[in-house]
C-alpha positions, 0 to 999 in steps of 0.5 A, spaced: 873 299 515 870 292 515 862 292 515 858 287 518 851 284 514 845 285 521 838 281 518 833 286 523 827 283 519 824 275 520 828 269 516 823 272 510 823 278 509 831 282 509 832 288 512 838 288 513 844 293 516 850 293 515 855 295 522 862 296 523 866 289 525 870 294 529 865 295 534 864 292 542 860 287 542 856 290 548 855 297 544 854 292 538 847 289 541 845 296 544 844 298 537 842 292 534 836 291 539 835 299 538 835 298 531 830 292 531 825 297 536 824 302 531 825 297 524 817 301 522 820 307 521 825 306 517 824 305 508 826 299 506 823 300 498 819 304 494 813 302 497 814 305 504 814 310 501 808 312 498 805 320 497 814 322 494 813 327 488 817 324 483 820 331 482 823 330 488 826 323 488 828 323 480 834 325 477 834 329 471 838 331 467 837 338 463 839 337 456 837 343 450 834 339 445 839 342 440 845 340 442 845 332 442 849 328 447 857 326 446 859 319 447 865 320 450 872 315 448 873 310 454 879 313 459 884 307 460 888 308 467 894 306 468 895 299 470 899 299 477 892 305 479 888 299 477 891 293 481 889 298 486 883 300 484 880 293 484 884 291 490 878 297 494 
């Protein structure tokens, strides 16, 4: 589906959402205006964040020491898969 850029933040500061183009145009401003009634709540970077346990938020990989990571040789598509592909 076509997405739409919304800014719900002032000309300086982004915040910016993307909606669906596909939307009515009366339920489109609904969620706008909804949407811009409640910008506090949502986090727009790290720093809203404060207080997260890093344990949570990051991603670890557990890897034995004794068994070293492969480099795994480049896979090449087909060329018709990827036409389609950088069509997506």
């Amino acid at each position: 589906e076509a997405m739409e850029l919304v800014n719900l933040g002032s000309g300086e500061e982004k915040k910016e959402i993307k909606i669906g183009v596909l939307l009515e145009a009366s339920i489109k401003e609904r969620v706008v205006e909804l949407l811009r009634e409640y910008v506090d709540i949502f986090a727009w970077s790290y720093q809203d964040m404060p207080g997260l346990d890093p344990q949570i938020v990051e991603h670890h990989l557990p890897l034995k020491p004794e068994c070293p990571p492969v480099k795994q040789k480049l896979r090449r598509t087909h060329p018709d898969m990827a036409l389609k592909i950088k069509e997506e």
